[in-house]
PDB file as gemmi writes it, atoms N, CA and C in Angstrom:
CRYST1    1.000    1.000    1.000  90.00  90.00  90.00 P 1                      
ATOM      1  N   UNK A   1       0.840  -1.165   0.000  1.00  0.00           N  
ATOM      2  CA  UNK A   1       0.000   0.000   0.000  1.00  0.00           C  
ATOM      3  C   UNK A   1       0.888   1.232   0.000  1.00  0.00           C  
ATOM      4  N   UNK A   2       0.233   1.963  -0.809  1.00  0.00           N  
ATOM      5  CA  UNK A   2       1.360   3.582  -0.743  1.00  0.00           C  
ATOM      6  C   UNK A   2       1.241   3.989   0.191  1.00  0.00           C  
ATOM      7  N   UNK A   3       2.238   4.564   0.728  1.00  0.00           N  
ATOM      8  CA  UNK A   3       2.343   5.523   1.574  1.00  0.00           C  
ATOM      9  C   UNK A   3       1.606   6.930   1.560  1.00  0.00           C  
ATOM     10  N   UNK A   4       0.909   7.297   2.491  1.00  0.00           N  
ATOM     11  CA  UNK A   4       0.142   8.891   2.543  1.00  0.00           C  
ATOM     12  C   UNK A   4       0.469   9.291   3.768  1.00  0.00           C  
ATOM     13  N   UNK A   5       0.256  10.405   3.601  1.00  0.00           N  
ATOM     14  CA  UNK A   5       0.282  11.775   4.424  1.00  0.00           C  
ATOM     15  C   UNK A   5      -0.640  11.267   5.476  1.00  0.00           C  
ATOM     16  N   UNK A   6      -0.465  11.194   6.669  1.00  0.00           N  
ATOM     17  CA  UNK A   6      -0.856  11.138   7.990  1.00  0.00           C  
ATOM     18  C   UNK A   6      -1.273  12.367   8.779  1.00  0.00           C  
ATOM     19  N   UNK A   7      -2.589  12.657   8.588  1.00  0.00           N  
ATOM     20  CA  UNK A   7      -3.041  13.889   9.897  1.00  0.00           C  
ATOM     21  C   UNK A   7      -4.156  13.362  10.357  1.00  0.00           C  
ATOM     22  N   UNK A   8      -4.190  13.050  12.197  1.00  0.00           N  
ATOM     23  CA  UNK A   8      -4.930  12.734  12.969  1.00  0.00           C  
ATOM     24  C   UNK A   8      -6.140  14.099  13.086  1.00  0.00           C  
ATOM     25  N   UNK A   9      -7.095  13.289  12.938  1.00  0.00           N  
ATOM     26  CA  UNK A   9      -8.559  14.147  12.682  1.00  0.00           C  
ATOM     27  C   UNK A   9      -8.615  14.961  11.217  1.00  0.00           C  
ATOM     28  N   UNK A  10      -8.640  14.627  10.732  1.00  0.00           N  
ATOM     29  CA  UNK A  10      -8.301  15.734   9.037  1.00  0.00           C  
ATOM     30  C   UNK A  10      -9.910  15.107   8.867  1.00  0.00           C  
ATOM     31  N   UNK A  11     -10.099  16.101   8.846  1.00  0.00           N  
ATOM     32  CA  UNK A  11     -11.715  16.621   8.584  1.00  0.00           C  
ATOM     33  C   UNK A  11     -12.582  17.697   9.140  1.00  0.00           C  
ATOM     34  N   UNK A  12     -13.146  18.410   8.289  1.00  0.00           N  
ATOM     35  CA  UNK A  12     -13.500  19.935   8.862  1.00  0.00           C  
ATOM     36  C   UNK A  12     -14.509  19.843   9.044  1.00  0.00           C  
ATOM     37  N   UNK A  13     -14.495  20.454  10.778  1.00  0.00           N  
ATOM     38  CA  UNK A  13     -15.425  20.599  11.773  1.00  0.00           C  
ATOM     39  C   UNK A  13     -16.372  21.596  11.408  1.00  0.00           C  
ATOM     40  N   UNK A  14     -16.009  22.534  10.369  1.00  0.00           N  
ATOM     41  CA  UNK A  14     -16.956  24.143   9.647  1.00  0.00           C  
ATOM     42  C   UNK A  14     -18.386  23.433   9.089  1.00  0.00           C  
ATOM     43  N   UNK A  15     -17.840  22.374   8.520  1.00  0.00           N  
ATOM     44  CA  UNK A  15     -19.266  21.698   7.955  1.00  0.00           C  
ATOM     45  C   UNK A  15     -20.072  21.241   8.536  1.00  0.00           C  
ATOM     46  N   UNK A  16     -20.204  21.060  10.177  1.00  0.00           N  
ATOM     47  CA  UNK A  16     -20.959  20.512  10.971  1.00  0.00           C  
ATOM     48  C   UNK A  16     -22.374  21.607  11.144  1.00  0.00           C  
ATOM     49  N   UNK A  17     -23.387  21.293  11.277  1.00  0.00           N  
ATOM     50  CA  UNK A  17     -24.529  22.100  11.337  1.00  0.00           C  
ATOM     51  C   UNK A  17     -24.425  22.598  12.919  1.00  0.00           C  
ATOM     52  N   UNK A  18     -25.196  23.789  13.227  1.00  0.00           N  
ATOM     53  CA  UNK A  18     -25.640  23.549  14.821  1.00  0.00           C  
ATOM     54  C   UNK A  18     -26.284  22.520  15.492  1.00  0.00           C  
ATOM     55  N   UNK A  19     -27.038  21.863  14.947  1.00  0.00           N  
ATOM     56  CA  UNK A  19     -27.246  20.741  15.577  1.00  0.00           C  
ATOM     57  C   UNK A  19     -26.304  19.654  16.084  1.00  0.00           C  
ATOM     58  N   UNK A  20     -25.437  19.486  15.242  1.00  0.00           N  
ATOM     59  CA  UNK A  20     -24.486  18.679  15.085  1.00  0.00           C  
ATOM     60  C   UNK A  20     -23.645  19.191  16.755  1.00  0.00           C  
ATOM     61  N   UNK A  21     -23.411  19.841  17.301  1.00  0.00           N  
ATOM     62  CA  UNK A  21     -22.764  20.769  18.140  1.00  0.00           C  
ATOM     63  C   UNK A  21     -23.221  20.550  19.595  1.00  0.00           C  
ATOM     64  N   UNK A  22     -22.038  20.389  20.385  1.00  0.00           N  
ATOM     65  CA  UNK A  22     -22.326  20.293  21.882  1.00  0.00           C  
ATOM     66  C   UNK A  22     -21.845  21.237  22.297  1.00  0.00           C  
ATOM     67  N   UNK A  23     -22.245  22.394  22.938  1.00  0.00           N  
ATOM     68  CA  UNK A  23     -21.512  23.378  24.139  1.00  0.00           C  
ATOM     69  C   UNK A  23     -20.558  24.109  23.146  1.00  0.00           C  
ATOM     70  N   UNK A  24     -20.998  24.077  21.851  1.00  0.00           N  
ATOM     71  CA  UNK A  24     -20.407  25.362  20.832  1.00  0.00           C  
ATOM     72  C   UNK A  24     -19.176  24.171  19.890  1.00  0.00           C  
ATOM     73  N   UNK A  25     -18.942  23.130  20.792  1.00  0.00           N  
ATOM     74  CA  UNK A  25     -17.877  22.317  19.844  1.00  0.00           C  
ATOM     75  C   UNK A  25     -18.302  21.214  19.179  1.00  0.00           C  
ATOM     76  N   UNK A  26     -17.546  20.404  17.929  1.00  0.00           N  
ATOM     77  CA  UNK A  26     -17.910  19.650  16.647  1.00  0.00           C  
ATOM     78  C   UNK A  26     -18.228  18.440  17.593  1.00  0.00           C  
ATOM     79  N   UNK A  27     -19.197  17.877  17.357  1.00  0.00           N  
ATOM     80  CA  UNK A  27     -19.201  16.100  17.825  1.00  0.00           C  
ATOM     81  C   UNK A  27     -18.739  15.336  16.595  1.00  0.00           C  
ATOM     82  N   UNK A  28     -17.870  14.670  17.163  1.00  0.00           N  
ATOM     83  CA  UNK A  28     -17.064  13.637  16.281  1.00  0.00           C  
ATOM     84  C   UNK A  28     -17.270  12.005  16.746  1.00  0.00           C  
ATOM     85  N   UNK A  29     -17.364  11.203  16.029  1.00  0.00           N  
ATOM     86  CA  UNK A  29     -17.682   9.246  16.241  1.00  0.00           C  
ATOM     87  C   UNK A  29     -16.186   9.413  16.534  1.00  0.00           C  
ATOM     88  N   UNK A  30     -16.133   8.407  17.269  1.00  0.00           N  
ATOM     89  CA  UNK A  30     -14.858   7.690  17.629  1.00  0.00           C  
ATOM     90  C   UNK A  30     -15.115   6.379  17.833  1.00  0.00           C  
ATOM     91  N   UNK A  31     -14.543   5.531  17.687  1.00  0.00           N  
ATOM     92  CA  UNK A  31     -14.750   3.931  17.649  1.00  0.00           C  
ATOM     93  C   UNK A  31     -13.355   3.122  17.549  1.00  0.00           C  
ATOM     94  N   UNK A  32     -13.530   1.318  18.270  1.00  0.00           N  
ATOM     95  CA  UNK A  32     -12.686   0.816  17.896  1.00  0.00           C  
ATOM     96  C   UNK A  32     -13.190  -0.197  16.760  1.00  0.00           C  
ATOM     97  N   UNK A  33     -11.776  -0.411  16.346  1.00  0.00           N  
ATOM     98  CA  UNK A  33     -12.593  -1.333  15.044  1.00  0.00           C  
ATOM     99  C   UNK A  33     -11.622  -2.517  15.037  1.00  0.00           C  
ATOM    100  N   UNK A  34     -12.321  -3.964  14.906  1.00  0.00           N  
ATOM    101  CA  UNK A  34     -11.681  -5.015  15.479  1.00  0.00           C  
ATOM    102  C   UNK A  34     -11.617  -5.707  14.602  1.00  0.00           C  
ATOM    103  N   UNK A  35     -10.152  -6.396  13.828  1.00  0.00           N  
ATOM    104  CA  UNK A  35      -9.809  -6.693  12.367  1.00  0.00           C  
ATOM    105  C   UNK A  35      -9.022  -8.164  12.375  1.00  0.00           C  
ATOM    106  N   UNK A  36      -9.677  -8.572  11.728  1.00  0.00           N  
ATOM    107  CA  UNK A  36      -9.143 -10.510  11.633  1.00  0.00           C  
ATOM    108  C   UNK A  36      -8.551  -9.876   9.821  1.00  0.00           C  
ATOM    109  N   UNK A  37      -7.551 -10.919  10.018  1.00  0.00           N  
ATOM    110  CA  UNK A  37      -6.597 -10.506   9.049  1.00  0.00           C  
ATOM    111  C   UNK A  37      -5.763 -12.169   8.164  1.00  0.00           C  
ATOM    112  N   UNK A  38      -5.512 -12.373   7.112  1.00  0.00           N  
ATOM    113  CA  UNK A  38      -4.969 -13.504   6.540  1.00  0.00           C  
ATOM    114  C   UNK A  38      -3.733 -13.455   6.452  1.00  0.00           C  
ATOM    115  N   UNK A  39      -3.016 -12.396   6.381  1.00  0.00           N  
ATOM    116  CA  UNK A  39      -1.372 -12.006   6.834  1.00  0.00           C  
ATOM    117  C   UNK A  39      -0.930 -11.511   8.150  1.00  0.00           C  
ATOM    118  N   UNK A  40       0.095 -11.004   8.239  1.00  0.00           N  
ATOM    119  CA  UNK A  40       1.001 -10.488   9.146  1.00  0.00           C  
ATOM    120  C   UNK A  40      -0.329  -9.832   9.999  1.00  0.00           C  
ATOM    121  N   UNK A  41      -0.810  -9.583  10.712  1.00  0.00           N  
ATOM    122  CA  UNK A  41      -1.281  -9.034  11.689  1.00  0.00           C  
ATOM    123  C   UNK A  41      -0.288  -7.298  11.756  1.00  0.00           C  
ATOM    124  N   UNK A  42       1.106  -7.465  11.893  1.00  0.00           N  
ATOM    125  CA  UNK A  42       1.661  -6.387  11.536  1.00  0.00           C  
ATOM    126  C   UNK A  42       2.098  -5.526  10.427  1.00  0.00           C  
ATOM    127  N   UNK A  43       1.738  -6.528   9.543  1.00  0.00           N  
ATOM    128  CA  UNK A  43       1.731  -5.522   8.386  1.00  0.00           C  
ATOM    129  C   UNK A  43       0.728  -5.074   7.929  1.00  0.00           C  
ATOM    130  N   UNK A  44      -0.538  -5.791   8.661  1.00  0.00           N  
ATOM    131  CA  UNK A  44      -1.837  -4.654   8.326  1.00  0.00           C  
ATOM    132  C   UNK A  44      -2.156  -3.699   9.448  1.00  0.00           C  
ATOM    133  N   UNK A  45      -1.858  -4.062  10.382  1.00  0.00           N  
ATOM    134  CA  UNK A  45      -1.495  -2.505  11.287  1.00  0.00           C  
ATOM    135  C   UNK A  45      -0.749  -1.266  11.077  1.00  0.00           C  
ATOM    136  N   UNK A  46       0.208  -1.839  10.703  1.00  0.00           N  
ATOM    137  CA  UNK A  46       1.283  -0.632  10.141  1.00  0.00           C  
ATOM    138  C   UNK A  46       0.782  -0.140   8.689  1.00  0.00           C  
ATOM    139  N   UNK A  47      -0.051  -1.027   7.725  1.00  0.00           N  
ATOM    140  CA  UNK A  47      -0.594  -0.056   6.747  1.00  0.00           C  
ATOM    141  C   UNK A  47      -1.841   0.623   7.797  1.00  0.00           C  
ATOM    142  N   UNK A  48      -2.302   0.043   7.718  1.00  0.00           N  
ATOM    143  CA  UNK A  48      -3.477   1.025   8.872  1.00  0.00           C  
ATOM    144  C   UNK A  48      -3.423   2.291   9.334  1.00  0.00           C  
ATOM    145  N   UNK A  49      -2.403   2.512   9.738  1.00  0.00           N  
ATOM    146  CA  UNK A  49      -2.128   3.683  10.745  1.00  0.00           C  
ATOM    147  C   UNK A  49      -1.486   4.984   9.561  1.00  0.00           C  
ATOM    148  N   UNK A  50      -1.334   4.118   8.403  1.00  0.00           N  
ATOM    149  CA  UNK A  50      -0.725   5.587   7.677  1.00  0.00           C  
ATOM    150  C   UNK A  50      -2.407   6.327   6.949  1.00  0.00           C  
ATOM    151  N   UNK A  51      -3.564   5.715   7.261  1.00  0.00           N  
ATOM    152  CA  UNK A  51      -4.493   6.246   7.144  1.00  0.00           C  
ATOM    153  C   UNK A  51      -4.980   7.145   7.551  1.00  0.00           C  
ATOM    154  N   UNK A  52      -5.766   8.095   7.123  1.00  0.00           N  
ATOM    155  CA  UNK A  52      -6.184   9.440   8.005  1.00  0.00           C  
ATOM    156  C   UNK A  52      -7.566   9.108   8.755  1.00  0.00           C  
ATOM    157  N   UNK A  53      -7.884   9.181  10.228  1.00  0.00           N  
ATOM    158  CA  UNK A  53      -8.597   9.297  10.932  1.00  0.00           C  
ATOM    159  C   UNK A  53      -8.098   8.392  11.766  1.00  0.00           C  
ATOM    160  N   UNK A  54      -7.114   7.831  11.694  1.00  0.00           N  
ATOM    161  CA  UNK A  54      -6.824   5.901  12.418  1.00  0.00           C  
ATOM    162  C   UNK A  54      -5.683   6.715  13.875  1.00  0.00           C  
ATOM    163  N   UNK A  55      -6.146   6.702  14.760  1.00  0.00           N  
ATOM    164  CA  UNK A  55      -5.345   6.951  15.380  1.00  0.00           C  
ATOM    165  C   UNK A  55      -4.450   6.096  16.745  1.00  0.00           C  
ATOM    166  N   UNK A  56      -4.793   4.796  16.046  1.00  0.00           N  
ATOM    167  CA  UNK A  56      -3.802   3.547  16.288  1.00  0.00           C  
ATOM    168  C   UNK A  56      -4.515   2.778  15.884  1.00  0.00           C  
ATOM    169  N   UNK A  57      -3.102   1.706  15.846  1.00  0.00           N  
ATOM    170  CA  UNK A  57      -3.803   0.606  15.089  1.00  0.00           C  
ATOM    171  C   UNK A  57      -2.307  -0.383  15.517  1.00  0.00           C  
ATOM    172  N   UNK A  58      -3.109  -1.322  16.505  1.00  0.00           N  
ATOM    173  CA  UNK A  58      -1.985  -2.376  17.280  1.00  0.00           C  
ATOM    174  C   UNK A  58      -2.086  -3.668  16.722  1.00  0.00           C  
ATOM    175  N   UNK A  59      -1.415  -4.458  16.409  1.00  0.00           N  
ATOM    176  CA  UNK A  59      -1.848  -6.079  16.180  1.00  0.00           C  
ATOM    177  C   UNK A  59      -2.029  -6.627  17.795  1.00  0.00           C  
ATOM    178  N   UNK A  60      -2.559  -7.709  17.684  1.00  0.00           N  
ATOM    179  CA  UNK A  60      -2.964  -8.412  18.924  1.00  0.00           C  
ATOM    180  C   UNK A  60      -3.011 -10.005  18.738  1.00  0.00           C  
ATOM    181  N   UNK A  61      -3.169 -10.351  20.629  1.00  0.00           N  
ATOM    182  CA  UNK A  61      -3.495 -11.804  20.372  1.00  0.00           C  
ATOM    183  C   UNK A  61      -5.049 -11.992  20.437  1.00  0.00           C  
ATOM    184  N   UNK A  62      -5.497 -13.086  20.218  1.00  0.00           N  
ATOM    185  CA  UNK A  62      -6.880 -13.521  20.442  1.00  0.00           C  
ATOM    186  C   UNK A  62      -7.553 -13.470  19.270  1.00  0.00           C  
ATOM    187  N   UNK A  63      -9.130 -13.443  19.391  1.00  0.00           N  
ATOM    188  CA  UNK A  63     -10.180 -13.844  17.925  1.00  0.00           C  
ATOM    189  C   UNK A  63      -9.675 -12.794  16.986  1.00  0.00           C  
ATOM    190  N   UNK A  64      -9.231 -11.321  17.060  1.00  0.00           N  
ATOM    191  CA  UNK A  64      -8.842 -10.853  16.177  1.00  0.00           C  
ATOM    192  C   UNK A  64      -7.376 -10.659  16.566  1.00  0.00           C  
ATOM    193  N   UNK A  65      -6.741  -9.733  15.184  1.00  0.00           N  
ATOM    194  CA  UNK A  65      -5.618  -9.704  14.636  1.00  0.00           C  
ATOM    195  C   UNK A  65      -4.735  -8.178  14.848  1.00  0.00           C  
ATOM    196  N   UNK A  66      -6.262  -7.266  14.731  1.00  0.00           N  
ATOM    197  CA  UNK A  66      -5.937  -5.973  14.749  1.00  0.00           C  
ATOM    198  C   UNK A  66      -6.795  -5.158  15.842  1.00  0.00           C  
ATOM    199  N   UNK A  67      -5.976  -3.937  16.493  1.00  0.00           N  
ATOM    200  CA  UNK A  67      -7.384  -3.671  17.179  1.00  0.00           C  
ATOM    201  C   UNK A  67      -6.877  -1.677  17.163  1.00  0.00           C  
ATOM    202  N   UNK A  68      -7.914  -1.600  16.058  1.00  0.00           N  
ATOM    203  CA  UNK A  68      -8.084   0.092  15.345  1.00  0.00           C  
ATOM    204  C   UNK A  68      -8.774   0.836  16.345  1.00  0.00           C  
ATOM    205  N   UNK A  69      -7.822   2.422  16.757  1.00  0.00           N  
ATOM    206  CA  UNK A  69      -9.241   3.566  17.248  1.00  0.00           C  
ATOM    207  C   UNK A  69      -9.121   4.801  16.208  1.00  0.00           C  
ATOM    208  N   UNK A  70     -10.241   4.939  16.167  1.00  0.00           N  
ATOM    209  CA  UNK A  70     -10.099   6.103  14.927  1.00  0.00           C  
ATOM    210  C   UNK A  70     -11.528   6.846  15.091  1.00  0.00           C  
ATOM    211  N   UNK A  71     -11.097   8.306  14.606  1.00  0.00           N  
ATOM    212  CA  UNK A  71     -12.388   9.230  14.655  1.00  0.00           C  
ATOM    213  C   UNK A  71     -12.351   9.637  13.261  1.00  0.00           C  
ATOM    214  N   UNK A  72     -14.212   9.830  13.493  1.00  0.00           N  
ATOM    215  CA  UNK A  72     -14.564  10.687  11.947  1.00  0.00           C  
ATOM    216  C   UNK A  72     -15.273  11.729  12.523  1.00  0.00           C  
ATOM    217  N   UNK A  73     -15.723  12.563  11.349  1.00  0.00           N  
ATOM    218  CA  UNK A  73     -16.622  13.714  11.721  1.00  0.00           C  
ATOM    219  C   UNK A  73     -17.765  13.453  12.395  1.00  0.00           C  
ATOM    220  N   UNK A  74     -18.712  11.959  11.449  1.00  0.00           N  
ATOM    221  CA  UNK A  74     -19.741  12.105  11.971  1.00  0.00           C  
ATOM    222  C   UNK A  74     -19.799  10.308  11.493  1.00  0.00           C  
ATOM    223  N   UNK A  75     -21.279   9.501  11.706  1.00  0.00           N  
ATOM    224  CA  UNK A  75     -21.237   7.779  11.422  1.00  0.00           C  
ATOM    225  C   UNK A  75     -20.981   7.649  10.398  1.00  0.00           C  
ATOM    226  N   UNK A  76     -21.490   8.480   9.031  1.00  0.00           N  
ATOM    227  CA  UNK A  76     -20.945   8.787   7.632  1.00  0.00           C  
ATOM    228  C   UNK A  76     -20.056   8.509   7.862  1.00  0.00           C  
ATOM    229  N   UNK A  77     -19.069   9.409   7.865  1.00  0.00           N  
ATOM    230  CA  UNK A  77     -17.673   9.508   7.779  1.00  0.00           C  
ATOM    231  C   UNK A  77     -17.035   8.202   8.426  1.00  0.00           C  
ATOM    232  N   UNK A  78     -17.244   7.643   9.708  1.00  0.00           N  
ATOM    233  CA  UNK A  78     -17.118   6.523  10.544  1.00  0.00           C  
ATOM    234  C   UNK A  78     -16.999   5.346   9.256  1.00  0.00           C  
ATOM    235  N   UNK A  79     -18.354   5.210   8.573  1.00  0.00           N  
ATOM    236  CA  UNK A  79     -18.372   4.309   7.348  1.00  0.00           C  
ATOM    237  C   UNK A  79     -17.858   3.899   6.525  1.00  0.00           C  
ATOM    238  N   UNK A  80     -17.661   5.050   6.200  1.00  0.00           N  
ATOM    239  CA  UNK A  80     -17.068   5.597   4.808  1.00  0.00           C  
ATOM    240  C   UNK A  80     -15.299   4.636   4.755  1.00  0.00           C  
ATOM    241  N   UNK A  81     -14.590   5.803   6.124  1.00  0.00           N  
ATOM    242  CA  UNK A  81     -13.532   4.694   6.235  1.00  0.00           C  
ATOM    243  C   UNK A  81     -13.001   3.472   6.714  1.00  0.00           C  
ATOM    244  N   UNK A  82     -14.085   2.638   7.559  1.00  0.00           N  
ATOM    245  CA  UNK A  82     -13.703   1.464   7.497  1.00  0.00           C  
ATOM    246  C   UNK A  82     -14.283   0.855   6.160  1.00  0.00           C  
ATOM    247  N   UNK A  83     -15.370   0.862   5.223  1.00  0.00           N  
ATOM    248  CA  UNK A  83     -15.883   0.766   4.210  1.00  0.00           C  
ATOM    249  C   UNK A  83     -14.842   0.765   3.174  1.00  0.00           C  
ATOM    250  N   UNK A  84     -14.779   1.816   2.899  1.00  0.00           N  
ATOM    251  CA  UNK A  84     -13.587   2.030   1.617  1.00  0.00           C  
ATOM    252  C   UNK A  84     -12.254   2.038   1.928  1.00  0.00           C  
ATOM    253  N   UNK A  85     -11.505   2.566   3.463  1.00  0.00           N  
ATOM    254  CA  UNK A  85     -10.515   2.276   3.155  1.00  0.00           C  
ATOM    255  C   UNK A  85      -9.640   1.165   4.153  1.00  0.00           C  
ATOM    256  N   UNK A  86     -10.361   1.252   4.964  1.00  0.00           N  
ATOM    257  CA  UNK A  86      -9.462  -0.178   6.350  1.00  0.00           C  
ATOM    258  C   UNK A  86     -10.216  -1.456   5.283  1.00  0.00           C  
ATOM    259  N   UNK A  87     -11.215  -1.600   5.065  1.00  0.00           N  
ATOM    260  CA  UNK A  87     -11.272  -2.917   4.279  1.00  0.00           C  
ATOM    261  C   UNK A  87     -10.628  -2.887   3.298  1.00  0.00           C  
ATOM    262  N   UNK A  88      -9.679  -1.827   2.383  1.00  0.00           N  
ATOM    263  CA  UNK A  88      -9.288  -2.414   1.381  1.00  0.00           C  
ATOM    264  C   UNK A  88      -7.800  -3.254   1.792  1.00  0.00           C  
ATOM    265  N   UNK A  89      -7.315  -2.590   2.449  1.00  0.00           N  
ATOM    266  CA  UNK A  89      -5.963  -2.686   2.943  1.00  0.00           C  
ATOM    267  C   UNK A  89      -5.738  -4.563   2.730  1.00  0.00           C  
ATOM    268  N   UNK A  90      -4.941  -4.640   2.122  1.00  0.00           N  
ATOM    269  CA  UNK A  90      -4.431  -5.999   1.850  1.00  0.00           C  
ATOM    270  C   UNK A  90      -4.483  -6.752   3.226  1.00  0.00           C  
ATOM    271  N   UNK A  91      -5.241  -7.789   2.992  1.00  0.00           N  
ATOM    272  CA  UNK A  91      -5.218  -9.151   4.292  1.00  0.00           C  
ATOM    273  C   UNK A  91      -5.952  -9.028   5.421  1.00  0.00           C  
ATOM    274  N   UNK A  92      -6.778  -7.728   5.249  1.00  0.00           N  
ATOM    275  CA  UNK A  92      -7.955  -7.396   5.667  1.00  0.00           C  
ATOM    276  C   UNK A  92      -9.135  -8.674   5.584  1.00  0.00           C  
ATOM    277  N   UNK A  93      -9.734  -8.903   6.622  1.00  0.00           N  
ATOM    278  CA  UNK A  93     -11.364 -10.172   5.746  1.00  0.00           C  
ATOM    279  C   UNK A  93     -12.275  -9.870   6.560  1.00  0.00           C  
ATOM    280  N   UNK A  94     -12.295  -9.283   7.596  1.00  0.00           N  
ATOM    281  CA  UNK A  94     -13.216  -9.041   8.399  1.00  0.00           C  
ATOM    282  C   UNK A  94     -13.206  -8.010   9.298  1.00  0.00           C  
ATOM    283  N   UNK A  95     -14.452  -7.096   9.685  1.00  0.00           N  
ATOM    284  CA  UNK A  95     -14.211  -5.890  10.313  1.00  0.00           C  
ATOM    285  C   UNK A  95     -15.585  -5.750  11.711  1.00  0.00           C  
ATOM    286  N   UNK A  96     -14.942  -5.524  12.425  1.00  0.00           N  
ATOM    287  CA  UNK A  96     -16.665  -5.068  13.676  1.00  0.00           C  
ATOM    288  C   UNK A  96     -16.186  -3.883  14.438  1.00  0.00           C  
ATOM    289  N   UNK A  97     -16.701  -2.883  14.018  1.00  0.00           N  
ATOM    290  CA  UNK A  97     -17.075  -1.624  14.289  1.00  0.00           C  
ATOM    291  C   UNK A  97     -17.655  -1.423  16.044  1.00  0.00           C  
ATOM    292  N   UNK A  98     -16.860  -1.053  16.958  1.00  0.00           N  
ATOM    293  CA  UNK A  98     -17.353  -0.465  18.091  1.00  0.00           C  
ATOM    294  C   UNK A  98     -17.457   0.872  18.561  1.00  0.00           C  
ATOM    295  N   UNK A  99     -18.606   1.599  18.214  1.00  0.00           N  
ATOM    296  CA  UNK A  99     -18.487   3.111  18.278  1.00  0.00           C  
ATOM    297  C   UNK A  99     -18.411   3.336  19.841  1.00  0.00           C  
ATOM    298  N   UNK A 100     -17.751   4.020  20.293  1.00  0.00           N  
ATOM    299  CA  UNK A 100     -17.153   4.667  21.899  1.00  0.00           C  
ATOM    300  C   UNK A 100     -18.618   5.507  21.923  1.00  0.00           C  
ATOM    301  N   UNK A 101     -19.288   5.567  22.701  1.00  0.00           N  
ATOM    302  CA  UNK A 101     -20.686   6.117  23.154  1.00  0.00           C  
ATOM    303  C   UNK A 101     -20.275   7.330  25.070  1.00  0.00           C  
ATOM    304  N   UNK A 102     -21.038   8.065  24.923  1.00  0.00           N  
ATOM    305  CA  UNK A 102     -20.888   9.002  26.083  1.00  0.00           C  
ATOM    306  C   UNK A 102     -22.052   8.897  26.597  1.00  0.00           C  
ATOM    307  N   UNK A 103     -22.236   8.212  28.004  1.00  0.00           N  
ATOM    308  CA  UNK A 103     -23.809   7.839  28.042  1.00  0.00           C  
ATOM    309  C   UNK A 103     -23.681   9.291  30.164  1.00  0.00           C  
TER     310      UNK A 103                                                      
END                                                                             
């Protein structure tokens, strides 16, 4: 996988509506995302993390392989990149999405 430009949170908060908004600031998804993998466990972590929103991404022991935290703007956005881009990532096969909740 090529290499990209890495910036944690790269996504603009301007586009958020007022609604969207707690106490004047952007609400953003944050989630972990839990990745069974057919290769290296570390070499799909380490592509992982050169992704934008991924703000780790460890291999592990147990049922999975990988274990991702990453924020988006909003569940869209949340989608979008485990969707299009943590699943593409070579040796990727399976993904479960745990969104971090503020109860």
């Amino acid at each position: 996988m090529a290499s990209e430009s890495r910036s944690q949170h790269n996504f603009d908060y301007n586009a958020c509506s007022d609604g969207d908004r707690r106490g004047g600031r952007p609400v953003a998804v944050s989630a972990y995302i839990l990745i069974q993998a057919t290769v290296s466990a570390a070499n799909v972590a380490s592509d992982i993390r050169t992704l934008d929103g991924v703000e780790s991404a460890d291999d592990v022991s147990g049922p999975y392989d990988v274990i991702v935290r990453a924020t988006a703007p909003d569940m869209d956005g949340l989608g979008q990149l485990v969707v299009a881009r943590i699943q593409s990532v070579e040796g990727v096969t399976r993904t479960l999405t745990c969104p971090v909740v503020e109860l």
